[in-house]
C-alpha positions as CSV (number, residue, x, y, z in Angstrom):
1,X,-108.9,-5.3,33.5
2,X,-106.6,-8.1,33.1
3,X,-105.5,-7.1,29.8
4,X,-104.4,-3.7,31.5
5,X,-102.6,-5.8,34.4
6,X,-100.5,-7.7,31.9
7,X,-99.3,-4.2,30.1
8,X,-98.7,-3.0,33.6
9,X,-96.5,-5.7,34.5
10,X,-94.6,-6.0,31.2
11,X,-94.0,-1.8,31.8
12,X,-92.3,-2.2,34.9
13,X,-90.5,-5.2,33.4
14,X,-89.0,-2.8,31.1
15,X,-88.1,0.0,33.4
16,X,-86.7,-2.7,36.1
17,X,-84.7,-4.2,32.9
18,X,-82.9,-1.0,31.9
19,X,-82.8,0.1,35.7
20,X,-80.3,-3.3,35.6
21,X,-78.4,-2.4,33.2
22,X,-80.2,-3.7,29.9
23,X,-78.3,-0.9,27.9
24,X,-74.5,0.2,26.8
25,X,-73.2,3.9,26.4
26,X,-71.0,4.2,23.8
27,X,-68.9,7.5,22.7
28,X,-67.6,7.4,19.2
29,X,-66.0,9.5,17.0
30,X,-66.1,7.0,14.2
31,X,-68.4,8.6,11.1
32,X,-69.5,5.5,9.7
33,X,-73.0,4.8,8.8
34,X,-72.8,1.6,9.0
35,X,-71.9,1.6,12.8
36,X,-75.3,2.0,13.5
37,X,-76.3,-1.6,12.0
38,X,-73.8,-2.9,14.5
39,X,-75.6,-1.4,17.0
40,X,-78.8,-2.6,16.1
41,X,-77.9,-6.1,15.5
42,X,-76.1,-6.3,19.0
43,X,-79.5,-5.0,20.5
44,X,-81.4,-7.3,18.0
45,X,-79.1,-10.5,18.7
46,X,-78.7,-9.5,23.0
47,X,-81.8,-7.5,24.0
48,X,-79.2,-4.7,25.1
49,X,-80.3,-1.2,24.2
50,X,-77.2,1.0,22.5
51,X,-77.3,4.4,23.2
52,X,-74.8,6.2,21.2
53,X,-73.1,10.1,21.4
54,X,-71.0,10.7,18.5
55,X,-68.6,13.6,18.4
56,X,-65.1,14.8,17.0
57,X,-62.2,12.9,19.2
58,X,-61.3,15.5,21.4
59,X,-64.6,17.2,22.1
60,X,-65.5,13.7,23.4
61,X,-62.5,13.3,25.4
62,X,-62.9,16.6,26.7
63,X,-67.0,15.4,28.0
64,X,-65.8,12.5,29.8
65,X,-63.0,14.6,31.6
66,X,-65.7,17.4,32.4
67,X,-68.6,14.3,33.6
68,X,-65.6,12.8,35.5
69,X,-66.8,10.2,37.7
70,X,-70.5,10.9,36.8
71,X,-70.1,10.2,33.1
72,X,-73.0,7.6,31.7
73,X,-70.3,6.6,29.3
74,X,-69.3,2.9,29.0
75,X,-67.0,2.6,25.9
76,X,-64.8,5.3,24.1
77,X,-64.9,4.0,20.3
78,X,-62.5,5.9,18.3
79,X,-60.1,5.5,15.5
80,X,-56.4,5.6,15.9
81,X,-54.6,4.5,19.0
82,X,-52.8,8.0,19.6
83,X,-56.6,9.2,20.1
84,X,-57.2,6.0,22.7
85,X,-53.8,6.6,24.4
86,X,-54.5,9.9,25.1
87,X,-57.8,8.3,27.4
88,X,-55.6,5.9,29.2
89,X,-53.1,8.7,30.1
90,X,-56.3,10.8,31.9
91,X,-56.8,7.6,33.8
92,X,-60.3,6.9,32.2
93,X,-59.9,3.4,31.1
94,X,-60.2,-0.2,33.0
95,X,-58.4,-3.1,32.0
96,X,-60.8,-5.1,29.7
97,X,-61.3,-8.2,31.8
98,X,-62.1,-10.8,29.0
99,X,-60.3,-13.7,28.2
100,X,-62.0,-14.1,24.9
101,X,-60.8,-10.9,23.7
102,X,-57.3,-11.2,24.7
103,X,-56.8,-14.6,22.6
104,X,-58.3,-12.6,20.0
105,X,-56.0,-9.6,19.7
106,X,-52.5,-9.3,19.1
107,X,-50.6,-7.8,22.2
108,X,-49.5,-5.3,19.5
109,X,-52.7,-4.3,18.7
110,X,-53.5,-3.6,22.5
111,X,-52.9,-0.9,25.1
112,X,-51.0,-0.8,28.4
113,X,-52.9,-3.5,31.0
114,X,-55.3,-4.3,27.9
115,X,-57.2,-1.0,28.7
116,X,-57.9,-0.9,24.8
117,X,-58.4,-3.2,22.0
118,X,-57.9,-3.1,18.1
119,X,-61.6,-4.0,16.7
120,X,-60.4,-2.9,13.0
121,X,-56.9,-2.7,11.4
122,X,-55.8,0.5,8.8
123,X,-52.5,0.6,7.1
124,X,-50.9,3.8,6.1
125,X,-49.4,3.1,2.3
126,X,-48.0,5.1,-0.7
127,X,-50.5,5.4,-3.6
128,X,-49.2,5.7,-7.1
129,X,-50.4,6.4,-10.8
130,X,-48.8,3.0,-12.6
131,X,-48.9,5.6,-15.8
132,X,-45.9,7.3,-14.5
133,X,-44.2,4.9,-12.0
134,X,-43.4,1.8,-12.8
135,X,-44.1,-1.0,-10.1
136,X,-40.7,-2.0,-10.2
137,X,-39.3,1.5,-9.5
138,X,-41.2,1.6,-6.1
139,X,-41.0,-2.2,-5.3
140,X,-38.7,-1.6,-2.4
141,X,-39.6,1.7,-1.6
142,X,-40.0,2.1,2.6
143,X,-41.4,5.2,4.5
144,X,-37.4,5.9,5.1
145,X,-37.1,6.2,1.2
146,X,-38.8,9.1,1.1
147,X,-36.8,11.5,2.3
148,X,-34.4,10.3,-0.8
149,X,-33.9,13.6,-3.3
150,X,-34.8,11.6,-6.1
151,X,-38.6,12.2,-5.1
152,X,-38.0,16.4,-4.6
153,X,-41.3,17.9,-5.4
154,X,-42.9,14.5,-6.0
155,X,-44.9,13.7,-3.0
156,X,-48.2,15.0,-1.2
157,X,-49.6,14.4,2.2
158,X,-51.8,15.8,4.8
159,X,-50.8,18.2,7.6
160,X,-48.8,17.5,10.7
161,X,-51.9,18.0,13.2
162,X,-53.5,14.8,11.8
163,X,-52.9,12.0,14.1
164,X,-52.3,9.2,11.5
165,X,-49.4,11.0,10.4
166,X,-48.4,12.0,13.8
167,X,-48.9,8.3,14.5
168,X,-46.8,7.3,11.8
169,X,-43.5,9.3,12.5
170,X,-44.0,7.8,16.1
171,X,-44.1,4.0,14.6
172,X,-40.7,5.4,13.2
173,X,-38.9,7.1,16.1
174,X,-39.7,4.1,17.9
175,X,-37.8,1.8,15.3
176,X,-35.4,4.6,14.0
177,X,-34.9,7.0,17.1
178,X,-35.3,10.9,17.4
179,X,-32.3,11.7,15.4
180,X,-32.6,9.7,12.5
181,X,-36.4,10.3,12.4
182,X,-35.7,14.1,12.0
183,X,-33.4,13.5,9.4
184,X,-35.7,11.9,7.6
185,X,-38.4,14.4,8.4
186,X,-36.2,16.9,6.7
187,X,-36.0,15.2,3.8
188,X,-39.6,14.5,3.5
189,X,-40.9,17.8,3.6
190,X,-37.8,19.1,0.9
191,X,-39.9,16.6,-1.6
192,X,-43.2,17.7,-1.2
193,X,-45.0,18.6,-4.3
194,X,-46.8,21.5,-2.5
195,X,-48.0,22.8,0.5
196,X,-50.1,19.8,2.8
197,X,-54.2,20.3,2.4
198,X,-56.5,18.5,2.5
199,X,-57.8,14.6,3.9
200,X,-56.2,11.7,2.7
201,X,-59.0,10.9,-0.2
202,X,-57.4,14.7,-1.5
203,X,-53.6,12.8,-1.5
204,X,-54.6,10.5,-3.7
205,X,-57.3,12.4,-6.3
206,X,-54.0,14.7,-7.0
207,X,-51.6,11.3,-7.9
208,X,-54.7,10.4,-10.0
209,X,-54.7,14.0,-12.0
210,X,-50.8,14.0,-11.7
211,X,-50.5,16.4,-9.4
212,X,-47.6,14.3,-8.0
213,X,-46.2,10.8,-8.2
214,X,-46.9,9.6,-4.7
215,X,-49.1,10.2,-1.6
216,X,-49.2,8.9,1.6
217,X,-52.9,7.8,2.9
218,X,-55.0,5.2,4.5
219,X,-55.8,2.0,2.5
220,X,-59.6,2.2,3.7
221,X,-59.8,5.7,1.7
222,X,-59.6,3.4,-2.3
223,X,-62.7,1.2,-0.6
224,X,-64.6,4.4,-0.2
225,X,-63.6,5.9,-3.0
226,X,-64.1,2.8,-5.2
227,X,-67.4,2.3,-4.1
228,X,-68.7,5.3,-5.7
229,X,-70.0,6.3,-2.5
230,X,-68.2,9.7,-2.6
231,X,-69.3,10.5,-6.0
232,X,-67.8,10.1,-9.4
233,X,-64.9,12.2,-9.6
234,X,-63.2,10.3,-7.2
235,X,-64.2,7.0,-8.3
236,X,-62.6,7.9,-11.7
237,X,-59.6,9.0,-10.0
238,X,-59.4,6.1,-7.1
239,X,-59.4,3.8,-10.7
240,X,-56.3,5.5,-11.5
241,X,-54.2,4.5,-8.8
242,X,-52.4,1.3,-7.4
243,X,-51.0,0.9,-4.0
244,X,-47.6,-0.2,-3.1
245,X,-47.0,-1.5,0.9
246,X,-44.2,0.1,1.9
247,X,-41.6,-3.0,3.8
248,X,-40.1,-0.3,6.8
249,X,-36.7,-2.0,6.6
250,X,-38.5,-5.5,6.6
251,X,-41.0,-3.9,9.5
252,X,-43.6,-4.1,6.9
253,X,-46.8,-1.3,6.4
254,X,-47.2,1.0,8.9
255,X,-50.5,-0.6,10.6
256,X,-52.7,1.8,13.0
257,X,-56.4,0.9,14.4
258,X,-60.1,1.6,15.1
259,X,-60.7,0.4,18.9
260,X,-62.3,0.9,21.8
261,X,-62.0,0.8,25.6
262,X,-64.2,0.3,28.4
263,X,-64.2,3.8,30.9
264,X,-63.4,3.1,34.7
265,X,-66.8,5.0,35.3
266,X,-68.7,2.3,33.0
267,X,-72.1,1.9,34.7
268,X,-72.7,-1.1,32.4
269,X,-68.9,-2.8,32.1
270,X,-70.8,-6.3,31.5
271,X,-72.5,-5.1,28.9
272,X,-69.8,-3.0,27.3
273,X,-66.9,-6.1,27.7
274,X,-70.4,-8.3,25.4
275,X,-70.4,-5.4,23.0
276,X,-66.7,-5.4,22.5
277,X,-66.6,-9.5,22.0
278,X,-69.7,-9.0,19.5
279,X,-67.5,-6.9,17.8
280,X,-65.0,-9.3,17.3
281,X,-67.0,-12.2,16.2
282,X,-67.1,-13.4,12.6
283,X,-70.6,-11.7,11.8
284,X,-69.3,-8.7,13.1
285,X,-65.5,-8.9,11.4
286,X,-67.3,-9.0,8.2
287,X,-69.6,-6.5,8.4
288,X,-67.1,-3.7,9.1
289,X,-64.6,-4.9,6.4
290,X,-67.5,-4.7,4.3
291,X,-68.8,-1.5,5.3
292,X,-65.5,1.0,6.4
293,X,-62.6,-1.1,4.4
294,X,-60.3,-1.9,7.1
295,X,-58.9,-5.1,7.8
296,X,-60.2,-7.9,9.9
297,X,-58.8,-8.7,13.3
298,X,-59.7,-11.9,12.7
299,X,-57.3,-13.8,10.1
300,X,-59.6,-15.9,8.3
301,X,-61.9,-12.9,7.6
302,X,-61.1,-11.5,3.9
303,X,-61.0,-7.8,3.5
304,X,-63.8,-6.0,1.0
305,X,-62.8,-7.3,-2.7
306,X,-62.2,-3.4,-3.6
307,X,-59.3,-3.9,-0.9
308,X,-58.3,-7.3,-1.5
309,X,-58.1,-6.6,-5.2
310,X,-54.8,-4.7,-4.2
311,X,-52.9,-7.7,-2.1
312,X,-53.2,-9.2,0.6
313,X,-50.0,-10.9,1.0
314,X,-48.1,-7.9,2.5
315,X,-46.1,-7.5,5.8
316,X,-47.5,-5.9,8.6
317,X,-45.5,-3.6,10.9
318,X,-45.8,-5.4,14.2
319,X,-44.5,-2.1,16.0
320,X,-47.0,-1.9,19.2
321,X,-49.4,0.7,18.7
322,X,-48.5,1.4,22.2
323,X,-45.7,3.5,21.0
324,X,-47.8,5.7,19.1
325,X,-48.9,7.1,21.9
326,X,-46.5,7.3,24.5
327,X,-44.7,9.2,21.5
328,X,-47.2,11.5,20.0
329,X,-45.5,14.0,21.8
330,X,-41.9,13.6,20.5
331,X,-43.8,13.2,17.4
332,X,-45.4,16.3,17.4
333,X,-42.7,18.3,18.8
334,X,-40.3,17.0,15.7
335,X,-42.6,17.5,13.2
336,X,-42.7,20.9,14.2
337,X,-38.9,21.5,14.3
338,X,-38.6,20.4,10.3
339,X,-40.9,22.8,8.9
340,X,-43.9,20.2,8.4
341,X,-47.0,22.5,8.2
């Protein structure tokens, strides 16, 4: 009898626990396996249950608008801060009350009244085959460059729906302005080596069978690639190819984000503000530069060798990623007026 007393009591202990909040929502469009160790280790190292839904961006943007003030979501995880902008502007975020995060980020790496965070960086380079471009050809080649004839018919990249691009002709109207950024979009798309398709790991596999001279992609897509993780004809092509970090008239590489923000809604904000720390902590730095090849946050945390092996010594584009959002739409709408598919 007292051995059924004690399982009684350590039942309702339980239910009262999670009735208190002893769990953390979280909505992610992120497709990493690895995520889910971060989960478990948060529960693991804080006794906080994680209870994920994982979705494409805007399917999951469009659940918390339908759940409204009802939604059991705490944190919007996502990559790319044109995707987190586009929550702030519905009004679903909270300002991320945490002084330990804010010493950690860069302003630049945050949204409007710290309603999201950077957890990871990205930076959108040129890829090159060093069999038929010489580093020294290229060494001073910036984003702006590209729209120069001399690379007519030399250059691949993805379609203008894909937010890091959309993202990255924002970075530019903010520095450059509308005009000149639609000059330059013009000039762009006259050098294309054929018609954009494809992901970004597709940019680079046709530099590596010479399909074209450059592409424009993600450094975390070489980690993935190099890993072998995605099968051996891109790990034979991904050995084929160097990267060069484009210096945006001295701006540096274009830098984007994963991140994450808390929801207004949040049932469990407490737990979701811990979460988002945990995420930032040394253990945790190092386990997603090992697992998705990003970049740290934190600047004594080394990226993945397979990264690293490519320098590390580059300048970053210290744009806010702000701007990317507030001008997705400009973007969009200018993209569209050159022609860019």
């Amino acid at each position: 009898m007292k051995k059924i007393k004690i399982t009684l009591i350590v039942f309702l202990l339980l239910i009262g626990c999670s009735q208190n909040g002893s769990e953390v929502n979280i909505y992610t469009s992120r497709h990493y396996d690895s995520d889910d160790e971060l989960y478990a280790l948060f529960t693991e190292k804080t006794g906080i249950q994680v209870n994920v839904i994982s979705g494409k961006g805007a399917a999951l943007i469009e659940r918390i608008k339908a759940e409204g003030e009802n939604s059991p979501a705490d944190i919007y995880f996502t990559v790319d801060a044109g995707n987190l902008w586009k929550v702030q502007s519905e009004g679903f975020f909270q300002s991320i009350s945490s002084n330990k995060i804010n010493s950690i980020v860069p302003e630049n790496l945050r949204g409007p009244n710290n309603e999201w965070i950077a957890i990871a960086k990205r930076a959108r380079v040129i890829f090159y085959n060093p069999k038929k471009i010489s580093k020294d050809e290229i060494k001073n080649l910036s984003y702006e460059d590209l729209s120069n004839p001399k690379w007519k018919g030399r250059i691949v990249i993805r379609s203008s729906n894909n937010m890091y691009n959309q993202s990255l002709v924002a970075s530019l109207i903010s520095n450059n302005g509308i005009e000149n950024t639609e000059i330059w979009g013009k000039g762009l798309i006259s050098n294309f080596a054929r018609k954009p398709q494809g992901n970004d790991r597709s940019q680079i596999m046709a530099v590596a069978n010479e399909e074209a001279d450059l592409a424009i992609a993600n450094s975390y897509y070489i980690g993935l690639m190099l890993s072998g993780t995605k099968g051996s004809e891109q790990l034979e092509a991904a050995k084929k190819v160097s990267i060069h970090f484009p210096n945006q008239n001295n701006r540096g590489a274009h830098i984007n984000i994963s991140g994450a923000g808390i929801l207004k809604s949040s049932p469990n904000s407490k737990n979701a503000i811990k979460f988002l720390e945990f995420l930032l902590s040394e253990e945790m730095q190092k386990n997603i530069v090992n697992n998705s090849y990003e970049y740290p946050i934190l600047e004594n945390i080394d990226p993945h060798p397979l990264i690293k092996n490519f320098g590390t010594d580059f300048k970053e584009d210290r744009t806010s990623v702000t701007d990317y959002g507030e001008l997705n739409p400009e973007a969009i709408k200018l993209m569209d007026r050159v022609g860019w598919k």
